[in-house]
C-alpha positions in Angstrom: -6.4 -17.3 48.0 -4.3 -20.4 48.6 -1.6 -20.7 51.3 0.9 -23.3 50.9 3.4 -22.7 53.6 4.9 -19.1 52.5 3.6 -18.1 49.6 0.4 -17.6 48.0 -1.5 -18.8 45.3 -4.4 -17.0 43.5 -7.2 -19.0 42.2 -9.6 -17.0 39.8 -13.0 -18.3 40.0 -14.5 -19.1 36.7 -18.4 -19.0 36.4 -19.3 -21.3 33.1 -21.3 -19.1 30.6 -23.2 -20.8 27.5 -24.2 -17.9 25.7 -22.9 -14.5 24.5 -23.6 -11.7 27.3 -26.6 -13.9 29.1 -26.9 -11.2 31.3 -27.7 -8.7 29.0 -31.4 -7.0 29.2 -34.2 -7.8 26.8 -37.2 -4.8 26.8 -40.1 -6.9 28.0 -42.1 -5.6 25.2 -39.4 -8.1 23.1 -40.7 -10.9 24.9 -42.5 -13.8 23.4 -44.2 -16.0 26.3 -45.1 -18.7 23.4 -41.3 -19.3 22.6 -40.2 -18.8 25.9 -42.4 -21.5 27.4 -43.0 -24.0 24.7 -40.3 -26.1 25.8 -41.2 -26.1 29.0 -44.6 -27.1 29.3 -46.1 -27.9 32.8 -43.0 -26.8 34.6 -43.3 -24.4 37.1 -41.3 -21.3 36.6 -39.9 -18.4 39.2 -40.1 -15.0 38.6 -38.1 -13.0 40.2 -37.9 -9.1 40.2 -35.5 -6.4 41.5 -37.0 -2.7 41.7 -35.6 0.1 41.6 -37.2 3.7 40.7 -37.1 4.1 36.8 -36.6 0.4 36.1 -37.5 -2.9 37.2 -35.4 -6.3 36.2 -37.0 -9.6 35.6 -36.0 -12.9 35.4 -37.7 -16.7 34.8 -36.1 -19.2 36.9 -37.1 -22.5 35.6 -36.6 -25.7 37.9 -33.5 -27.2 37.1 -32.2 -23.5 37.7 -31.9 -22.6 34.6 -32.8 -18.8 33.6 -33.6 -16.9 30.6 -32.1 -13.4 29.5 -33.6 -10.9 32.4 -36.0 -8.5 31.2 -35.8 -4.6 31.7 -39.3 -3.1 32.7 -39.1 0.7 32.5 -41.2 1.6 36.3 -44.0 2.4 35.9 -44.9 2.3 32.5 -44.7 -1.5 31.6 -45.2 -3.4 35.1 -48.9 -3.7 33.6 -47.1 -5.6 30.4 -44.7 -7.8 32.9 -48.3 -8.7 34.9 -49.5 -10.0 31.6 -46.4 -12.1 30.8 -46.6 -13.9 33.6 -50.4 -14.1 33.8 -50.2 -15.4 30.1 -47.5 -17.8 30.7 -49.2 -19.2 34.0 -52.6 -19.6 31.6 -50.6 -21.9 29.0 -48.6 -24.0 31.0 -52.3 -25.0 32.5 -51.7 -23.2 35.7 -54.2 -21.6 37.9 
């Protein structure tokens, strides 16, 4: 909110989005790590996970803070399958 002397003016906040639903979910077992880091070879990528009980979210923060769709990881059946993703992305972008 805005005050300009007596009244008030409300300014809605508008957050740019540059696909449809970004924040939807994608099952990790949807994921590609090939496609997902072709483009982005040598650059070092975030991952960044919020747990809950039955299900775990995931997400790929890329430098120039740019993210990917999260990725829904049913707890604790597919952690195992996240741990690869990452240990198979981090093995093609010539990490160690």
């Amino acid at each position: 909110m805005v005050w300009l002397g007596s009244r008030t003016i409300r300014i809605q906040e508008v957050i740019p989005v540059n696909r449809k639903n970004p924040y939807s979910l994608v099952d990790v077992n949807r994921i590609l790590i090939d496609s997902l880091t072709a483009h982005r070879l040598g650059q070092t990528a975030t991952v960044g996970v919020d747990i809950a009980k039955s299900e775990c979210v995931a997400c790929v923060v890329w430098p120039d803070r740019s993210f990917d769709r999260p990725w829904r990881v049913k707890s604790p059946g597919e952690v195992r399958v996240l741990v690869g993703l990452t240990k198979e992305g981090l093995l093609e972008t010539g990490r160690k």
